[in-house]
KOLZA-773115 format. One record per residue: x, y, z of N, C-alpha, C in turn. Coordinates in pm, whole numbers, plus 50000, padded with zeros to 5 digits. Example, Ala and Ser with C-alpha at 12.3 -4.5 7.8 and 13.67 -1.06 7.14 Angstrom:
KOLZA-773115
513194943150780512304955050780513204967050780;512854977550708513674989450714512905000350787;
This chain:
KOLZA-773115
495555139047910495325127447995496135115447949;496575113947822497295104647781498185105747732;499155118247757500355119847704501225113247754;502305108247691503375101047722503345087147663;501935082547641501445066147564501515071847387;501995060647349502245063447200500945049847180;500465050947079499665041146961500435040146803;500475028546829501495026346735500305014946616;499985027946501498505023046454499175016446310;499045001846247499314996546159497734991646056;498205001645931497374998245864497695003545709;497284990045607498084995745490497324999345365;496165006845414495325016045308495515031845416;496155036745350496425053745344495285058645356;494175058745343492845070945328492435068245532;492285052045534492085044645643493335052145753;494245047845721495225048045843494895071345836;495025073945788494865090545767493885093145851;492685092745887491665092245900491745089346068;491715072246065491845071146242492975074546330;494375079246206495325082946270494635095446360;493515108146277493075120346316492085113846449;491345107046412490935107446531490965101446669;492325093346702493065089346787493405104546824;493925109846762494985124446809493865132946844;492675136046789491475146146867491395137946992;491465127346993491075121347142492675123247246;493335127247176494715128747310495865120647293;495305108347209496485099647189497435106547078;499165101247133499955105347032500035091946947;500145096546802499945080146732501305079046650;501785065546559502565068546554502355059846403;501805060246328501115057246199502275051246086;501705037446098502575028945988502565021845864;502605015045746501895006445645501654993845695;503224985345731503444974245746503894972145900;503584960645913504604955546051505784953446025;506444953445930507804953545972507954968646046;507424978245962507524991346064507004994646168;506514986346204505624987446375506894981746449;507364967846385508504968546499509564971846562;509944982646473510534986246480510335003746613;509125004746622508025012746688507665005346824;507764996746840507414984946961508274984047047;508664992147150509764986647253509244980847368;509704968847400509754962647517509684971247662;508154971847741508304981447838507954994147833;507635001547679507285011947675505875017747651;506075029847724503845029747728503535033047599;503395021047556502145020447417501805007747392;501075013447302499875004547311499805000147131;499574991047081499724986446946498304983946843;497924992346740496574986346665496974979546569;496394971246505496914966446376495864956046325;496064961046171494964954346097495554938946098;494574930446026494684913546049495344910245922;495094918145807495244919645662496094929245629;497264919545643498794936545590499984924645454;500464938945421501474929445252502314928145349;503414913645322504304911545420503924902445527;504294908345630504094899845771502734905345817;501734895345856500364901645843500284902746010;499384908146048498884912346219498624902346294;498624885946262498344879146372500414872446398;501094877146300502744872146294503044884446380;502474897146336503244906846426502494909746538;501514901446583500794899446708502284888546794;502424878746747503264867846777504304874746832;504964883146759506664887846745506044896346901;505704903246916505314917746984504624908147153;504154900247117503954891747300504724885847310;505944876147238506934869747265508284880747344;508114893047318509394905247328508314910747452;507644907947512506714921747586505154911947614;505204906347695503484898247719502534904547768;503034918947786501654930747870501514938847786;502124934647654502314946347551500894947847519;499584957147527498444958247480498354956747308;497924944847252497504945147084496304942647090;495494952346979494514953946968494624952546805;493794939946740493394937346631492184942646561;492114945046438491304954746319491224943046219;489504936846243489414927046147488574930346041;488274920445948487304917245875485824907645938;484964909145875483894900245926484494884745930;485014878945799485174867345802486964861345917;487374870545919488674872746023488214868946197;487004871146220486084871946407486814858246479;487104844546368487114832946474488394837346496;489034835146373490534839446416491304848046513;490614862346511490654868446614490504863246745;489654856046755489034850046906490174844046934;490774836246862491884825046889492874836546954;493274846246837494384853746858494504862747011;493104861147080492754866747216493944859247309;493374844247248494404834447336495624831747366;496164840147219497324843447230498054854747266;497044863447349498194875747377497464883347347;496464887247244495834898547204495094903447327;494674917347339494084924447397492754923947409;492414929447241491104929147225491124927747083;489804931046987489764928046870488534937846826;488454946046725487124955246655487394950646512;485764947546492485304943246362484944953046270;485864954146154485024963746073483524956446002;482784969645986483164983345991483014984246178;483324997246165482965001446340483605015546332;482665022646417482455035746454483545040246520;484215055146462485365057446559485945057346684;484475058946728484565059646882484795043646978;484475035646888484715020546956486355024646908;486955022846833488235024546823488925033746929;488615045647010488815053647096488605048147227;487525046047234486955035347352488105024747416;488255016147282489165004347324490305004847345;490905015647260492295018047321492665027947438;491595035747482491505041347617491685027047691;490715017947715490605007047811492095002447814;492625004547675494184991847654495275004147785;495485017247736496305027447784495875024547922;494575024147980494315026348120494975006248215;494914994848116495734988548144496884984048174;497544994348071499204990148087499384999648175;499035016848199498855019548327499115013248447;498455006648501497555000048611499224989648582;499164980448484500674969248497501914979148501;502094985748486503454993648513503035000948687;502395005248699502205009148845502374996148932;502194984048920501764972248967503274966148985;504034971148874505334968348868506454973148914;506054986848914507004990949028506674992849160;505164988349185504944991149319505594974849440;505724963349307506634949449324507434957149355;508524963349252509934966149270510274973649403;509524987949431509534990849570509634981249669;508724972749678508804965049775509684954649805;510454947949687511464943549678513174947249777;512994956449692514484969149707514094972849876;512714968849957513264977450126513664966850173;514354976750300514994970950411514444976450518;515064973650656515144982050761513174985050788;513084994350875511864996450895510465005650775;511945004450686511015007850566510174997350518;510674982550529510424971750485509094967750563;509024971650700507744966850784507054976350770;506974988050835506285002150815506335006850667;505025001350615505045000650446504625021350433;505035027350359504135042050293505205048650267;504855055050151505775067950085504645079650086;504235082850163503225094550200504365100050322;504375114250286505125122850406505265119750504;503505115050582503815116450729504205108450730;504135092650662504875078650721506795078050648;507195088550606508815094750618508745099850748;507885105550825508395114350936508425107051014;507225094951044507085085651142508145077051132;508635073451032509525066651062511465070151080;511975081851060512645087851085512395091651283;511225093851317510925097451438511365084551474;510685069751490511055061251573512525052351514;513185061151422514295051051411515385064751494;515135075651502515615087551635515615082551764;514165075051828513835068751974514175058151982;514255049351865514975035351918516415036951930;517375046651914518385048451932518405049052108;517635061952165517225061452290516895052252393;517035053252496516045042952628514635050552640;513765059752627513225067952667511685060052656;510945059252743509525056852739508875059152612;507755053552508507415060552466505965056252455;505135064052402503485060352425502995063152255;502335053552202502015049452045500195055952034;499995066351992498245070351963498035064351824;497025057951802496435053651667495645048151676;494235048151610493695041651564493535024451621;492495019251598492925000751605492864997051443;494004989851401494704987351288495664993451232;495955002451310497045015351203498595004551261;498674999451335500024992451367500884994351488;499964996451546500665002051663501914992051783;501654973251762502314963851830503424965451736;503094966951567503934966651474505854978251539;505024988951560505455001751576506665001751650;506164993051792506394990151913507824983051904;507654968951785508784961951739509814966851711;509214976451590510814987251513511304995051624;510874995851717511525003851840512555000351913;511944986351926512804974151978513654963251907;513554962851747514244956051713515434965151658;515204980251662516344987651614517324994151703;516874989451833517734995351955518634987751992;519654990452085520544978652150520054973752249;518574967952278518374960452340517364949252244;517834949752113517214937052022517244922652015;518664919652144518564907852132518054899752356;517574914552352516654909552473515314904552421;514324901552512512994901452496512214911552494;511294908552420510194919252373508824913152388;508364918052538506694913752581505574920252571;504944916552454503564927952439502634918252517;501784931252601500634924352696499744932452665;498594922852603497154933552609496324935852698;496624945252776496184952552923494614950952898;493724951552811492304945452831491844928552828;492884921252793492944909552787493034898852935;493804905453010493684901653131492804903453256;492424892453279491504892753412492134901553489;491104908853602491404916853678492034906753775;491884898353867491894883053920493214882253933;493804880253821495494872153789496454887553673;495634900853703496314910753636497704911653723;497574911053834498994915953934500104902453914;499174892553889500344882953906501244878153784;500224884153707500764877153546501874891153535;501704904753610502354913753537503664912953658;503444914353812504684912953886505124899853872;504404887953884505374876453912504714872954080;505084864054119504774854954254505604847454315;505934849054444506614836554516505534827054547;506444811654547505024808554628504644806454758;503774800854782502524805154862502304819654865;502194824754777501884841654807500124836654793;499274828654753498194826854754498134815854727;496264811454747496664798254687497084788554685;496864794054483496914780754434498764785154332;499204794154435500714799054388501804788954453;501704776754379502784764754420504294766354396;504304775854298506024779154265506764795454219;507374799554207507754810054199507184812854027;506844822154012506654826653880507474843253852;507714842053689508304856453734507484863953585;507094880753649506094884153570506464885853469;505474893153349505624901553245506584910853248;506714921753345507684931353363508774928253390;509124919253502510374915053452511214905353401;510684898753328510434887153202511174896053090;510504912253089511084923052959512244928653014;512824923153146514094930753207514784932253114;515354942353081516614946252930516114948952827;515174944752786514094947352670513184955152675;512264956152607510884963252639509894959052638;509214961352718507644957352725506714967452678;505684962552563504764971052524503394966252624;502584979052673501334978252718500244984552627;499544970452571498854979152478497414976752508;496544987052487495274992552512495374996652659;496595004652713496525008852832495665016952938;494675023152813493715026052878492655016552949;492645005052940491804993453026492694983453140;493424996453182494524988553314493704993853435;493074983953515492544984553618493264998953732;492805003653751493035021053893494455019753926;493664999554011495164996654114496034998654028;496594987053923497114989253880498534997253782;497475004853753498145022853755498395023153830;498505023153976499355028254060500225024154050;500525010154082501665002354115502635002153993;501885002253825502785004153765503725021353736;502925031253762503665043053806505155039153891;504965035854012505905033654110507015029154001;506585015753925507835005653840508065015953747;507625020853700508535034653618509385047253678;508725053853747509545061153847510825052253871;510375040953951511665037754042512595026353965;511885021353877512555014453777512804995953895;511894992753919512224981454037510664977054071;510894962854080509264957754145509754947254302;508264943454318508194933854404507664926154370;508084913854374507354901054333505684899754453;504594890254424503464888054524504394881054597;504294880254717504604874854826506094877354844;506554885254839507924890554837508434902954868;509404904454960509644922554988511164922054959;511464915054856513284914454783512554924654685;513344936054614513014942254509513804936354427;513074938454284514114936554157514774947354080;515534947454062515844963053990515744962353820;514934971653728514514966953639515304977753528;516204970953393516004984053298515304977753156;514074981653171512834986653078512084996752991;512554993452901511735004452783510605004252833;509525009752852508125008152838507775016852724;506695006352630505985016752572504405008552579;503855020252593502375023752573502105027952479;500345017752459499735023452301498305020052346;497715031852283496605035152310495665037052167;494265036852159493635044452078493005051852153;493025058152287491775067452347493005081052353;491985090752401492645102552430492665102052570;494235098752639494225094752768494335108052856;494425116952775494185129052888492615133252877;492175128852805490555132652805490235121052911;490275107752924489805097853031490805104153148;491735111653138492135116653312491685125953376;491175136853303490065145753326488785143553333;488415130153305487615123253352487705112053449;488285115153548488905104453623488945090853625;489115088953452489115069653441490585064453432;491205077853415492655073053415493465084553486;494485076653555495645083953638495945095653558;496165106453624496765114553559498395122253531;498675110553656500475112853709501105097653636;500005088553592500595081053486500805084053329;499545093853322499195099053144500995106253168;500965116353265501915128053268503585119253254;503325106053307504985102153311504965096153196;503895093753094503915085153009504195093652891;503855104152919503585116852750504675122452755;505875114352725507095124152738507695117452577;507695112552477507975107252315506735103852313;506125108352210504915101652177505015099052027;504525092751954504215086951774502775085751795;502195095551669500915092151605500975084651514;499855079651504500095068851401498865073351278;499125075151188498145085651101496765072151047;495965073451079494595067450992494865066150823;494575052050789494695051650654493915062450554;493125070050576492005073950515492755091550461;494025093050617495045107150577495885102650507;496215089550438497605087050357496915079050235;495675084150203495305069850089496285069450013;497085079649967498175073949840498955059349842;498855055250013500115045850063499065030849990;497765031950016496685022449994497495012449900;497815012049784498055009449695499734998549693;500475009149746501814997349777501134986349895;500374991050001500264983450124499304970650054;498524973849990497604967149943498824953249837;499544957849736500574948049679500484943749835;501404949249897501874939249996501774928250010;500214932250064499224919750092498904910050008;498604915149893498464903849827499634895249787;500714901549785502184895449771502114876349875;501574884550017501424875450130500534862450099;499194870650048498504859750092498434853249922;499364852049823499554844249722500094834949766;501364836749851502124828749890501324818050017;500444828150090499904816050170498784809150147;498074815050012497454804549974497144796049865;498624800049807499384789049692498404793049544;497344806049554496944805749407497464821249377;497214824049262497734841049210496084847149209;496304861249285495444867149206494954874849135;493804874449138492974883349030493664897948941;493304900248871494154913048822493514922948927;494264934348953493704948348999493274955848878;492004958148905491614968248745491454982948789;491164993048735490665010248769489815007048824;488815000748792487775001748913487974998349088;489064983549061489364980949176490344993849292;491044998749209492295015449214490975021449274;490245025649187489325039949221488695035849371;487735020949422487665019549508488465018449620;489365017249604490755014549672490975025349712;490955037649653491395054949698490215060349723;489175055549683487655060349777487965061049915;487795044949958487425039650055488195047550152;487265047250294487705052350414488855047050465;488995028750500489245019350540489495027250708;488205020750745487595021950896488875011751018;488975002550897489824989150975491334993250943;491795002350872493055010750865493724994850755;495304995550832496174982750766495684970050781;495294967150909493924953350920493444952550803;492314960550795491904956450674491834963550521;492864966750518493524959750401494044944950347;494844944050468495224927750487493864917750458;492754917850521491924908050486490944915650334;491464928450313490394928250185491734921150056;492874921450091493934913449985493554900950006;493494896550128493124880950120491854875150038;490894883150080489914879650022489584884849878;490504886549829490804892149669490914878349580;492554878549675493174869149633492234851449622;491304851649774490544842949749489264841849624;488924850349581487964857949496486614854849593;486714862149684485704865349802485044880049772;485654887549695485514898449686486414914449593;485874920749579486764929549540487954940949623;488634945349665489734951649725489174964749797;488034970649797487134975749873486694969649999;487004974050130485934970250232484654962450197;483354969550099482264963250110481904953050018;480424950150020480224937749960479194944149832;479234952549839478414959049747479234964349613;479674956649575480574959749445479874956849312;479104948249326477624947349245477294959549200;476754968949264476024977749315477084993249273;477664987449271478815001949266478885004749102;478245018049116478095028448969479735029948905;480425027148833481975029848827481685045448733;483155050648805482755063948774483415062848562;483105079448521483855075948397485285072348395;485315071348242486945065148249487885075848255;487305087848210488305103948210488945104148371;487535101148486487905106248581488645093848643;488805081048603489745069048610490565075048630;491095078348523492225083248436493135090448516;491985099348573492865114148635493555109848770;492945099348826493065096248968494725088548941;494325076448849495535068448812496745079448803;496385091748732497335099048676498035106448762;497075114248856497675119849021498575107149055;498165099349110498865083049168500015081449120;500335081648975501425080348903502715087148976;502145103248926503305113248916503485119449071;502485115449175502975114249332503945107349321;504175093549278504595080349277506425088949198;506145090849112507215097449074508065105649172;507505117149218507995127549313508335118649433;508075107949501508305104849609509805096449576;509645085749433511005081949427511875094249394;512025104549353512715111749304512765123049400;512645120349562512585128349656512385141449601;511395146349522510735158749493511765170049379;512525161549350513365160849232512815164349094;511825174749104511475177748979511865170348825;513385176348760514045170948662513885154648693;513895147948769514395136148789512765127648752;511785133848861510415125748848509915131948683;509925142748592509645141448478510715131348382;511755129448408512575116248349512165103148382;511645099748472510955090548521509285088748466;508925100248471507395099448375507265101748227;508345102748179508755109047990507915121247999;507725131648073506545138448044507545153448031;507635163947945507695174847908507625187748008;508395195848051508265205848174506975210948177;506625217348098505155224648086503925214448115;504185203948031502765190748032503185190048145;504265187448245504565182348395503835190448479;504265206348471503915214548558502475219648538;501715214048402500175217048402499195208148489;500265192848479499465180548552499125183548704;500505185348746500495193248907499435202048948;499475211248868498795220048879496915220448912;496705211848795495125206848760495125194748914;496065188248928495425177249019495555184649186;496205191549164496905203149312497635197149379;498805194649366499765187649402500735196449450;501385197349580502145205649631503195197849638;504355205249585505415197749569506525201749672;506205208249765506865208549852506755196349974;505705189449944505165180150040506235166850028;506875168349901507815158449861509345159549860;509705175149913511225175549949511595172750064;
């Protein structure tokens, strides 16, 4: 579980350092057992997973100087101090400076095991944190909006950067929150009609009343209180595209008349028998199953049929939790910036809930559980019951972080075996046992 983290244990009585060197190593850690700090620093690299013990009382440069040297080169560097009773204030101070944590002798092996599990499962968590920044940094293109390194969101987005090349209709299934107006954009901002207009209308948003007029347009006196010519939604998106979204709450008429404007590619204004001739992307997005409401006669079925010719699913957060985690940076990336404070650390507990959770509200909410992180409204979980929440052990922390990792690996290293164990320092055999135990199909990543 902790291979690849070195402990780099400083202590300059031999019976002592012998001793917890053994039982660091029954517990999994590789250690890397020294007298002095000058030889720890030499053991200390900037960036590398380990983690540092060291007594307070060493010949030479003593543990609160090579506390100093070791956060000045590395400020996430985990040090964990080994005091004396009369050493405790000092220590406290030395918290302030960078230290990790601090155990008072005497103390039981297992607090020593304990604490440097907590330190390993930290720098963890800051190196994941760090390159999940750097990812996000380094995109472009619709990688940059359409956040996930989970398979299906490679396929989805290869699919609509294929159709935005196209003119072709297309109709968006997902969820409410999975991104579907988002979707709609990369369609349209990657096609050659990007520097037309792009009109999303939410087809349940409009009165039945003023649905025809807001969507054809009006001469006036076509009614009314129609004093001047207006020109609609549809062809407002002339050259561009118009998204209709929640199309399943477009009034009967409606559907009809907009059938006709697809077929024939041309409207009529209200009070007008000049046609317009229209070229329009349409896309439609839905969360219902619109052939289940046409077989139930709530929806056209010669509109579902002209409409289901490209379609994009849009996968539920709950089939890609791996993505949870970059999308989640995201957000909080955002709402630091919009609300001018930093926040909170992400801890394992916050991770483990994070890859629990269903998220019912998909990318939505995510977005407001970062905000409200960042506000300290709450923890990065949907609920409010975080009080209340049993945290599981730290082994099975561990394992989850550890799957997370070496996915994380395989996806930069497009399933690059040699490449993602160079990227994890981890050994062919230790590589191919990890896979194995967590069930990781690695074909999912070529």
């Amino acid at each position: 579980m902790f291979e690849g983290f070195k402990v780099v244990f400083v202590d300059d009585d031999p019976a002592v350092r012998d001793s917890l060197t053994q039982t660091l190593e029954l517990a999994g850690f590789e250690v890397n057992a020294v007298g002095t700090a000058e030889q720890a620093l030499a053991l200390v690299v900037p960036g590398a997973q380990s983690v540092l013990v060291t007594d307070v009382r060493l010949p030479g440069m003593d543990g609160l100087a090579l506390l100093e040297r070791v956060v000045a080169n590395d400020p996430h560097m985990p040090v964990i101090l080994i005091t004396g009773h009369g050493d405790v204030q000092m220590a406290v101070g030395a918290m302030r400076q960078g230290a990790y944590d601090f155990i008072e002798k005497p103390f039981a092996p297992e607090r020593l095991v304990d604490t440097v599990a907590r330190a390993v499962e930290k720098r963890i968590l800051r190196s994941a944190v760090e390159d999940l920044r750097s990812q996000l940094h380094h995109r472009s293109g619709i990688a940059a909006l359409l956040l996930g390194e989970s398979p299906v969101m490679h396929r989805l987005r290869e699919r609509i950067q294929k159709l935005a090349a196209t003119s072709a209709d297309v109709m968006i299934l997902g969820e409410t929150g999975t991104g579907k107006e988002l979707v709609a954009r990369c369609l349209h901002d990657h096609s050659n009609r990007c520097d037309r207009n792009f009109v999303a209308i939410n087809c349940g948003g409009l009165p039945d009343s003023i649905f025809e007029s807001e969507m054809f347009g009006h001469e006036p006196g076509a009614f009314t209180s129609a004093a001047k010519r207006r020109i609609g939604k549809i062809e407002h998106a002339n050259g561009g595209t118009l998204l209709l979204d929640e199309i399943e709450t477009m009034p009967m008429l409606m559907q009809t008349k907009l059938l006709r404007v697809i077929q024939e590619r041309k409207l009529e204004r209200l009070g007008s028998n000049a046609e317009v001739r229209l070229d329009v992307r349409i896309v439609a997005a839905t969360k219902c199953d619109l052939l289940d409401l046409s077989n139930r006669q709530e929806f056209r079925a010669d509109l579902y049929y002209r409409l289901n010719v490209a379609v994009l699913h849009l996968p539920p957060l709950r089939e890609r939790r791996e993505d949870v985690p970059l999308l989640f940076q995201h957000f909080l990336v955002q709402a630091e910036a919009r609300y001018g404070c930093a926040a909170p650390e992400v801890t394992a507990s916050h991770l483990r809930r994070m890859l629990e959770h269903d998220w019912p509200g998909n990318v939505r909410e995510v977005r407001n559980a970062a905000d409200r992180f960042v506000l300290s409204l709450g923890g990065p979980q949907a609920t409010d019951d975080e009080a209340e929440d049993t945290p599981s052990p730290l082994a099975d922390q561990m394992e989850r972080v550890e799957r997370a990792l070496i996915e994380q690996a395989l996806r930069r290293s497009e399933g690059r075996v040699s490449r993602a164990m160079e990227l994890l320092g981890t050994a062919k055999k230790t590589f191919y046992d990890k896979v194995h135990r967590h069930g990781i199909n690695l074909d999912d990543f070529r």
